[in-house]
TITIDO-511082 format. One record per residue (C-alpha): residue in one letter; x, y, z. Coordinates in pm, whole numbers, padded with zeros to 5 digits, always signed. Layout:
% residues N
AXYZ;...
END
This chain:
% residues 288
X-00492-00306+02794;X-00242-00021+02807;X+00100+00023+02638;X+00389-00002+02847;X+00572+00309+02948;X+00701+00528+02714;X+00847+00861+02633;X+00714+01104+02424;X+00904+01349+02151;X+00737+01606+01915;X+00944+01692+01627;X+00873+02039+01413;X+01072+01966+01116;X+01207+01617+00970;X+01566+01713+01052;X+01461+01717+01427;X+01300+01400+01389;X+01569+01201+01241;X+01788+01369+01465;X+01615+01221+01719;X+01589+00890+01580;X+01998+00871+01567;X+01986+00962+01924;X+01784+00777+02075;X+01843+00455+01877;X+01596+00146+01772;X+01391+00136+02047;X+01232+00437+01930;X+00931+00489+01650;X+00783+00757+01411;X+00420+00813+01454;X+00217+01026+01300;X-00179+00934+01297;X-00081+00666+01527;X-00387+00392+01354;X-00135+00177+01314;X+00114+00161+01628;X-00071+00238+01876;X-00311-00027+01911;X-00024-00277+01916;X+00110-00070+02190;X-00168-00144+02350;X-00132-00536+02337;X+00192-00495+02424;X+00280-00681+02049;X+00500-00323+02019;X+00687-00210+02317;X+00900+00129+02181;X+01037+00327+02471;X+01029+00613+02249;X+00774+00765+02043;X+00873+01039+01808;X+00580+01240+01662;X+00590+01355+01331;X+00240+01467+01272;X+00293+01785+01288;X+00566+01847+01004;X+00421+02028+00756;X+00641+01938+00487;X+00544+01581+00505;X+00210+01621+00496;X+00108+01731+00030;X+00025+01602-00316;X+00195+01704-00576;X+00199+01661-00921;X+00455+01746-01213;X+00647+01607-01511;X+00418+01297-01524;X+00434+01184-01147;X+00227+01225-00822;X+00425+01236-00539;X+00249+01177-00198;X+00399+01300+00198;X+00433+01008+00401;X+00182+01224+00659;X-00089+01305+00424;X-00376+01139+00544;X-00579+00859+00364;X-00905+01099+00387;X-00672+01366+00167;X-00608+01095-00078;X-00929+00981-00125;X-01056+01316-00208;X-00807+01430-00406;X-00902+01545-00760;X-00506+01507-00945;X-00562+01116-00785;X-00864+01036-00878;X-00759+01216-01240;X-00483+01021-01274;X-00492+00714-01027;X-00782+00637-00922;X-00693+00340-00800;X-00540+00550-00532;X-00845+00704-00439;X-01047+00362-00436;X-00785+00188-00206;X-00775+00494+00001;X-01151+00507+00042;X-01215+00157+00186;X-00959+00187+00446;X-01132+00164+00775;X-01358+00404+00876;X-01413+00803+00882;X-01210+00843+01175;X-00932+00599+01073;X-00861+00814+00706;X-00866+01121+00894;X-00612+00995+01127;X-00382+00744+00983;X-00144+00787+00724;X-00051+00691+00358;X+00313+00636+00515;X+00238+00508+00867;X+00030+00240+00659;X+00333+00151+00428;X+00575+00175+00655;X+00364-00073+00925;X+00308-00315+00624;X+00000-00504+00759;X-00013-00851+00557;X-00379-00699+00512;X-00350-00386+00454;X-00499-00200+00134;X-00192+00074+00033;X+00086-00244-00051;X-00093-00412-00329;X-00178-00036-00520;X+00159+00053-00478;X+00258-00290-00642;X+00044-00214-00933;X+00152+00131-00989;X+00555+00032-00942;X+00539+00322-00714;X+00884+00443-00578;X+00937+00526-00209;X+01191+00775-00073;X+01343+00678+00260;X+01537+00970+00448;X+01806+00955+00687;X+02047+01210+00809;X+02324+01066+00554;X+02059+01124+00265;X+01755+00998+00067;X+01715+00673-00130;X+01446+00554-00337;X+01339+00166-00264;X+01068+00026-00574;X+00754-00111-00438;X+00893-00435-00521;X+01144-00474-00311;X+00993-00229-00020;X+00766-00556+00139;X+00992-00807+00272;X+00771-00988+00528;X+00518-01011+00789;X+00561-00620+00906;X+00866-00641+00800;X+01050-00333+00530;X+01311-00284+00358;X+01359+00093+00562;X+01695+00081+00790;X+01673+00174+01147;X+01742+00527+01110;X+01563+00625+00825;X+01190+00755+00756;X+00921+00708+00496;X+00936+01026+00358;X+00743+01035+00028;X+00565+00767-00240;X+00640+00877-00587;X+00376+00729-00883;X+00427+00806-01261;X+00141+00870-01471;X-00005+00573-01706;X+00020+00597-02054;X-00324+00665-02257;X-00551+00343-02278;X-00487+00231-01927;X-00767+00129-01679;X-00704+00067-01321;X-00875-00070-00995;X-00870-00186-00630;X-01123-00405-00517;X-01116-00619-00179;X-01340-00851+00066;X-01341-00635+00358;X-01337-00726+00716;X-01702-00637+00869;X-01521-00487+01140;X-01172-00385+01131;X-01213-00286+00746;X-00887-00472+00664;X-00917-00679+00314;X-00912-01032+00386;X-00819-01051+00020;X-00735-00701-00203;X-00652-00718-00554;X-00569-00404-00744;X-00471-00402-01081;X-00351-00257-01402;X-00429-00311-01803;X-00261-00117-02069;X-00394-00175-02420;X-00187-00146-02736;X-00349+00006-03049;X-00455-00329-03177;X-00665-00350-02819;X-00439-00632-02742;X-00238-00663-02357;X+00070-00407-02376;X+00134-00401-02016;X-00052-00573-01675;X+00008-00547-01347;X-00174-00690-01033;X-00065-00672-00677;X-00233-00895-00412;X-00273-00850-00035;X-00435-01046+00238;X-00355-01361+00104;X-00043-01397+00233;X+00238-01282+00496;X+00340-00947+00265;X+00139-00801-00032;X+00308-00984-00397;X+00290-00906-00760;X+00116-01201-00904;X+00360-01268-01171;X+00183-01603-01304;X-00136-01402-01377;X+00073-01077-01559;X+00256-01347-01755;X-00052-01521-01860;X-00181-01163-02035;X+00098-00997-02158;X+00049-00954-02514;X-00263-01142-02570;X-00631-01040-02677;X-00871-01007-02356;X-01130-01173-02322;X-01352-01293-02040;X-01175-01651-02090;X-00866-01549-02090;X-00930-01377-01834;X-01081-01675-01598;X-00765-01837-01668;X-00513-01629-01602;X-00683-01515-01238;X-00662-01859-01134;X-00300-01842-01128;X-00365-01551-00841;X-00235-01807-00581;X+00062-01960-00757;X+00309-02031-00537;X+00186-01833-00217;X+00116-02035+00108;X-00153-01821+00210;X-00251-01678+00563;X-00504-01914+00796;X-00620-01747+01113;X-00960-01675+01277;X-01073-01448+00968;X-01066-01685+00713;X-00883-02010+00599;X-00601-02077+00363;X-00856-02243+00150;X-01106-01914+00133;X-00850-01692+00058;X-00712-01883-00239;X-01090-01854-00379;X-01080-01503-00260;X-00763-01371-00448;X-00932-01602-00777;X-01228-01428-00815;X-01105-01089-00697;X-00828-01103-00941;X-01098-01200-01200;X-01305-00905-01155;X-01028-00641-01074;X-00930-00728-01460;X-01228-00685-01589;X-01334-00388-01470;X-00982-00284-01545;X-00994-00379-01920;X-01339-00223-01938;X-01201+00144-01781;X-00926+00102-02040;X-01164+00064-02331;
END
């Protein structure tokens, strides 16, 4: 199909663009690599009369680190993530997320804030940002404010950004010492989407025991979560591969997960069990 009639803007500079946004209201949207949107558009689930390209703006588009944090441009691409050597340094979680998104074309194209900002329930980006209690700036022409991963996802596709602001930047702090990290998902065979992704996060005290753990889950259900039952089952406990087992089959506590044509309720619950299992595992092991 083709997207209904639209009309196109290119801004040079953020200013422009959110200028442009005020003008010309809510029935207009940011794009930038456009994986996201546009084949919506072309189902006619997204109808925008407006289309306001910010691909272009340079000073969107950088990683940066200093003080202890990595902060991202909403328009870097996932490819420049995924190959970045300050991420995979100091999150590589990051860098594993960003590698199984899609395909070669898709993580040259789309990007990291298009994908946040869109908030697929199966999307890869939500549950790292989880993990990491990333920050994200939102800009508007009245000023910036910083919205925690946690509260970013409110629903299916649904964010906490206002009408007239943009995604501007992701902001991660660096993990203490003794921290191990990971992303692993069951990927669609052909869109690439997880069905289930689990990333998560283990930092060991000096006795080796839990000090801090933090796993965010997407695919399983209408917004990536932080699955609180499993953090709450390791917190300042000895790991061990029981423990483990037991606390990962909390991964589905209270969620009513997603059903559709991909895969059932029921598979996903197994799904976000044994993923959870292994993502602490191999996180414990990296933090060892």
């Amino acid at each position: 199909m083709f997207p209904a009639e639209f009309q196109y803007h290119r801004a040079t500079s953020t200013e422009q663009a959110l200028t442009l946004l005020e003008q010309l209201g809510e029935d207009a949207k940011f794009i930038a690599g456009g994986q996201s949107l546009l084949p919506m558009m072309k189902i006619r689930l997204a109808q925008p009369s407006h289309l306001i390209d910010i691909g272009a703006i340079a000073d969107l588009s950088y990683i940066r680190q200093s003080a202890g944090t990595i902060a991202i441009g909403a328009c870097t691409p996932h490819a420049d993530v995924a190959s970045s050597p300050q991420i995979a340094q100091g999150l590589p979680m990051l860098v594993e997320c960003a590698g199984e998104i899609g395909d070669v074309q898709i993580r040259n194209r789309g990007t990291l804030g298009g994908s946040l900002a869109h908030a697929d329930p199966a999307a890869d980006y939500p549950a790292a940002m989880l993990a990491l209690e990333a920050e994200i700036s939102a800009r508007s022409r009245h000023g910036t404010r910083t919205i925690k991963a946690q509260d970013f996802f409110l629903d299916l596709m649904t964010t906490a950004l206002a009408p007239n602001e943009l995604l501007s930047e992701v902001r991660v702090n660096l993990p203490p010492p003794h921290t191990g990290m990971t992303y692993l998902k069951f990927r669609h065979p052909a869109s690439g989407f997880a069905t289930v992704g689990v990333a998560a996060l283990i930092t060991l005290d000096d006795k080796g025991e839990c000090a801090a753990v933090r796993v965010g889950i997407t695919g399983l259900a209408a917004k990536a979560f932080r699955a609180a039952a499993v953090e709450n089952a390791l917190t300042n406990r000895p790991l061990d591969p029981q423990v483990i087992e037991q606390a990962a089959a909390h991964a589905d506590d209270a969620i009513d997960p997603l059903s559709d044509l991909n895969a059932s309720a029921d598979f996903r619950r197994h799904l976000a069990r044994v993923l959870t299992r292994r993502a602490l595992t191999q996180a414990l092991a990296r933090a060892r």
